[in-house]
Structures are given as C-alpha cells and as structure tokens.
C-alpha positions as CSV (number, residue, x, y, z in Angstrom):
1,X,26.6,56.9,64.1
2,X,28.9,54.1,65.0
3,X,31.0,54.3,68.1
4,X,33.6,52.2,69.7
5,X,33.1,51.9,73.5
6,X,35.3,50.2,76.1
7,X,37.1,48.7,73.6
8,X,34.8,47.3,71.6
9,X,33.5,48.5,68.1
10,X,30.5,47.0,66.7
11,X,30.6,44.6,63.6
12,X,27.7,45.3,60.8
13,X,28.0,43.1,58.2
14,X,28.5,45.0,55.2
15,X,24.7,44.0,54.2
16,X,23.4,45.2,56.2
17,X,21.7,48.6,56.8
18,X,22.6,51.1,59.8
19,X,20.9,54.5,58.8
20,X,23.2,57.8,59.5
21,X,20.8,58.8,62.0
22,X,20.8,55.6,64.3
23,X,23.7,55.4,67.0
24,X,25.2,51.7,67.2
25,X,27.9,51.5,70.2
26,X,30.0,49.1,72.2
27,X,29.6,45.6,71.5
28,X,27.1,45.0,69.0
29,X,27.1,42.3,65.8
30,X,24.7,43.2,63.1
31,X,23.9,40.1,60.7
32,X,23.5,40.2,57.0
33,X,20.5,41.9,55.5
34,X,19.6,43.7,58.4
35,X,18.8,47.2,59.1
36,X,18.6,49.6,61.5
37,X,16.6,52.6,61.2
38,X,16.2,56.1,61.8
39,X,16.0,56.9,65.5
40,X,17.2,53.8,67.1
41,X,19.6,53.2,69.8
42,X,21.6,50.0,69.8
43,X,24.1,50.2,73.0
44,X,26.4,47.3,73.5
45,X,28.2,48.7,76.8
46,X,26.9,46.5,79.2
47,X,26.9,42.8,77.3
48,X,27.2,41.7,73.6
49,X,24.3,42.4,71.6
50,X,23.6,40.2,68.7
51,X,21.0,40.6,66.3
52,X,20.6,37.8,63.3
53,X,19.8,38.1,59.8
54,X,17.0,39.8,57.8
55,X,15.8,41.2,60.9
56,X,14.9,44.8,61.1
57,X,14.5,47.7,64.0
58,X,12.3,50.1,63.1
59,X,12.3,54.0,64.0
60,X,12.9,55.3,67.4
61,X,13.8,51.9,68.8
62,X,16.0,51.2,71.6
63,X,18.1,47.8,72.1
64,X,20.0,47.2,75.4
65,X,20.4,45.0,78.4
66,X,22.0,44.6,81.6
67,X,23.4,41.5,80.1
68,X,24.1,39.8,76.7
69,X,20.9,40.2,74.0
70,X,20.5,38.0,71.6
71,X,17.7,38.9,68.5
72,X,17.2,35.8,66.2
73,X,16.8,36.1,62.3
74,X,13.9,37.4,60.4
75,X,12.7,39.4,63.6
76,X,10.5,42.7,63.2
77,X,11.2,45.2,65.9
78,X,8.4,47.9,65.2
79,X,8.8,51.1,65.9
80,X,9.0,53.3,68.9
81,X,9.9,49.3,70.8
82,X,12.1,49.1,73.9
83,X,14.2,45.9,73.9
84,X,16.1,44.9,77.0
85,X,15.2,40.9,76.7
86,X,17.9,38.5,76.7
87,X,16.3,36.6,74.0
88,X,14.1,37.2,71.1
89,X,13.9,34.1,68.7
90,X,13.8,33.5,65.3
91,X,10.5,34.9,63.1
92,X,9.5,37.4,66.2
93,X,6.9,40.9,65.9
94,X,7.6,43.0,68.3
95,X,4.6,45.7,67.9
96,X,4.8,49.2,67.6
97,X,5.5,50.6,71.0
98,X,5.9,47.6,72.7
99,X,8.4,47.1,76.2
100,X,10.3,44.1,76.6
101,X,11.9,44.6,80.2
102,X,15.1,43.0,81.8
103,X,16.1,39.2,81.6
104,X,13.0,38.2,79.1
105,X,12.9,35.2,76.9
106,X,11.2,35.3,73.9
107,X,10.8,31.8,71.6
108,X,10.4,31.4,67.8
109,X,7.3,32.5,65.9
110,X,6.1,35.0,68.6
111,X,4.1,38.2,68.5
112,X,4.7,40.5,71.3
113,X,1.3,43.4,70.5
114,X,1.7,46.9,69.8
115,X,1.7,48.6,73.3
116,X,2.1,45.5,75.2
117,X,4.4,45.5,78.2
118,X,6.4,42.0,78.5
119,X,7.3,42.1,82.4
120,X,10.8,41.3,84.0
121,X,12.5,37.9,83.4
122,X,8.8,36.6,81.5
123,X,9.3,33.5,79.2
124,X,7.7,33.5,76.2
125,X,7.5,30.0,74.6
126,X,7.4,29.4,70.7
127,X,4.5,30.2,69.4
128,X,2.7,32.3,71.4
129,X,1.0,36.1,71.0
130,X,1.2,38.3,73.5
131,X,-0.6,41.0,74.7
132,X,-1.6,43.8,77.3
133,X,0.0,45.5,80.6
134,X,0.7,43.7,81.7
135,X,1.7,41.4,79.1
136,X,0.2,37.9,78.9
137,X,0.2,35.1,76.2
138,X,-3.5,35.2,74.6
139,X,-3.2,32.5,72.2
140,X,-0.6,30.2,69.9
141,X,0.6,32.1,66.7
142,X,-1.2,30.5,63.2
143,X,0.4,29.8,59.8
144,X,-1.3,33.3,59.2
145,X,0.6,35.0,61.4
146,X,3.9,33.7,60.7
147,X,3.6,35.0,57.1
148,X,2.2,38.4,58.5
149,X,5.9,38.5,60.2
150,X,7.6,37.1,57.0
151,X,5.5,39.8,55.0
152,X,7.2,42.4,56.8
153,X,10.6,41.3,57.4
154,X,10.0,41.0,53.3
155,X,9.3,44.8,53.0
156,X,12.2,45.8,55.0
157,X,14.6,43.4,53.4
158,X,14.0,44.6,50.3
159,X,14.1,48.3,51.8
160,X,17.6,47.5,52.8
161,X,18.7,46.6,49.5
162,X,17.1,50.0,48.0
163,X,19.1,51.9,50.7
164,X,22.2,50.3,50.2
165,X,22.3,50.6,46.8
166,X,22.0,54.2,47.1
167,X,24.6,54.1,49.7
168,X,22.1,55.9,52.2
169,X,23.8,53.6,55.4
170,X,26.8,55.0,57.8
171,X,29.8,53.8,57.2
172,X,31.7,51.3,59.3
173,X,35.8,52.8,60.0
C-alpha cells in the first residue's frame, strides 16, 4: 500500500519492488532494484527516507525516524529489524531482529547481528560487526563477510526481478 502523506507521495523507482502487503507513506525514495517485502513499514512522515539501490527490507520490518534516514546501496535489512538510524551505509547486514534506535550512524561494510540492539545516536564506523544488548562493535568485517552481504543482496536482487516480472509489486498512482 502506497500512501501520500502531508503532501508528500513516495517515489519507487519503477525497478524496484514494493510487495502489496508492505505500506510505504509520506516521503520516502525507493532506488532501483530494490524491494520491499511483505510486512514492512516504511513511514516517511517525520523526515525523508531514502533508501539506495539493490538494497532489500525483509519481512515485518519497520523504517522510520524522527529525522531524515538515509539507507545506502546494496544493504540487507533482515527481517523482523527496526530501523530508526539516520544512516546506514553502503554494503550493510542488518540481522534478523535487530534494533537500530534514534540518531545512529552506521558506515560501509558493516554487520549489525541478529538480535543486537544498536543504542541511541551510536556511530558505527566502516567496517565493523556489531553485536549484543547492548550493542557493541566486536571486531572489523573481513573480505568474507562482505561477500556474505553481497551473497544476499544477490538473492534478493534476483528475487526482485522474478517478482516483477510477474507483476506481483503495488502499483505506484
């Protein structure tokens, strides 16, 4: 469901994928060859939301802020996430489950562990994995986990394509 508030309507490139059963309000820019899946809440009614290329949000997510949000390319939002961070960069897991509170900053090449609670106004710096409750940085991200993120952002690239070909996404009046 797409919905204009205050004004604003959100923008969704047209390849990218927003399944009938997400709601996508205010606004919100969706790049190309993204998708947004079952479940998930995207609210753009208190600052912009932006969310790059190739980067998918899994089931039951939520994406909001008390202030702009900005989501990188190639980013994996896993399911069941809560996203109200500022910034999550380019090539970012964010684990199944995972809370990303108010005001965070998350760099490039990041994984933020299933379950792990990122605390208000953290900053994350490139490269690092993240875990636990509170959330903490536990080491610097490897070659081998960058292509564990690419590997899925893969998967759900290609999932996008298979959707929209069978024209499964919500269309944009």
């Amino acid at each position: 469901m797409i919905r204009t508030v205050n004004g604003k309507k959100p923008n969704i490139h047209p390849k990218a994928f927003v399944s009938e059963f997400a709601y996508v309000a205010g606004d919100v820019e969706i790049g190309e060859g993204s998708s947004v899946w079952p479940g998930t809440v995207i609210r753009g009614d208190s600052g912009k939301i932006v969310i790059g290329k190739n980067t998918c949000i899994q089931d039951n997510s939520v994406v909001h802020g008390d202030s702009d949000v900005l989501i990188g390319d190639d980013v994996v939002i896993g399911h069941r996430v809560l996203c109200h961070g500022r910034i999550v960069g380019d090539r970012v897991l964010l684990g199944n489950g995972c809370i990303v509170n108010d005001g965070v900053t998350i760099g490039s090449d990041c994984i933020i562990a299933s379950g792990a609670m990122v605390v208000d106004r953290m900053e994350i710096k490139s490269g690092s994995i993240v875990s636990g409750l509170p959330a903490r940085v536990r080491r610097e991200t490897t070659q081998k986990d960058i292509d564990l993120i690419k590997g899925y952002r893969d998967i759900y690239v290609n999932n996008t394509k298979i959707y929209l070909a069978e024209k499964l996404n919500t269309e944009v009046n």
